[in-house]
C-alpha positions in Angstrom: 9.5 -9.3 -12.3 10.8 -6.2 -10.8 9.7 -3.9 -14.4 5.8 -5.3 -13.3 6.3 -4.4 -10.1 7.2 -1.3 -11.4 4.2 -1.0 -13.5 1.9 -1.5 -10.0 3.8 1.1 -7.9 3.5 4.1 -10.6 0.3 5.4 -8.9 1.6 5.2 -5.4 4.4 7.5 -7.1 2.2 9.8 -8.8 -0.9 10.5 -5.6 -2.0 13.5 -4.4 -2.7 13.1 -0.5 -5.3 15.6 -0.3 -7.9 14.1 -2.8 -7.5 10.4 -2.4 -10.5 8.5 -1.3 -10.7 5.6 1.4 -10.5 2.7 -1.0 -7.8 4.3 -2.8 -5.5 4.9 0.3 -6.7 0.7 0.9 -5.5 -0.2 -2.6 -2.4 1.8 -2.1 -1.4 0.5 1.0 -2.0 -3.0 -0.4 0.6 -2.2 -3.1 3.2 -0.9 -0.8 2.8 -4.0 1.5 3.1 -6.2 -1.3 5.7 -4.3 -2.8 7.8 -4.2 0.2 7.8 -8.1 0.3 9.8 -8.2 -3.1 12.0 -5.6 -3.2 14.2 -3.0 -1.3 12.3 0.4 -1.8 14.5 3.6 -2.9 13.7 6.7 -0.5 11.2 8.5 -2.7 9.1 5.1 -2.8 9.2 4.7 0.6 8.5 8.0 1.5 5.6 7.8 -0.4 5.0 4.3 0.7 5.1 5.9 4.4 2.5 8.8 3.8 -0.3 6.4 2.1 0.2 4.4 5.9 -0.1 7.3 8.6 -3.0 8.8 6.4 -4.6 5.1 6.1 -4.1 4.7 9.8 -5.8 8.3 10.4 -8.5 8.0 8.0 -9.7 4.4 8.4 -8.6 3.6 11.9 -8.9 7.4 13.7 -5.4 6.2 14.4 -5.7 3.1 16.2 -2.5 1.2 15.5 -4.0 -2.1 17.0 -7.2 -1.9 14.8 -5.0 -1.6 12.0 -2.9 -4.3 12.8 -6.0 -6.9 13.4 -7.5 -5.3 9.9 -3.6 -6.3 7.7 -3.7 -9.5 9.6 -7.1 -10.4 8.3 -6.5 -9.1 4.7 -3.2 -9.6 3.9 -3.1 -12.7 2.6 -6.0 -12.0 -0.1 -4.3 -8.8 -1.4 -1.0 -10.4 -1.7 -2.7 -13.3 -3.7 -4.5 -10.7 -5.6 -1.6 -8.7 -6.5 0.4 -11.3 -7.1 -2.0 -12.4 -9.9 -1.8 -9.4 -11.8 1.9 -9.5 -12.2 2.5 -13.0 -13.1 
């Protein structure tokens, strides 16, 4: 499982911050949360990991932590389930 995994986080790996769109910093995000739920990260994943979420937070949310948090609460469960479909 962890070489699909794998196969899911190349793009976080690979982003350039200055020309992603909104839905790509969403999809990212998804696949760091998800991600992060099945494994320990190494630094340079969770560096990345940690840039797609201050730049989703300031993009999406004009930095409102609490809006954030009511958005992951409401979606999280589908984009685990939908991730978790693509690697099993």
């Amino acid at each position: 499982m962890k070489y699909l995994i794998l196969l899911l986080f190349s793009p976080i790996l690979a982003f350039s911050q200055e020309n992603l769109l909104s839905k790509d910093l969403e999809k990212l995000f998804w696949m760091c949360d998800y991600i992060s739920t099945r494994q320990v990260m190494d630094f340079s994943e969770a560096v990345a990991c940690s840039s797609v979420f201050e730049k989703l937070i300031k993009e999406k949310f004009n930095g409102n932590f609490d809006a954030f948090i009511v958005w992951w609460k409401k979606n999280k469960d589908t984009e685990h389930f939908m991730l978790n479909k693509k690697i099993t």
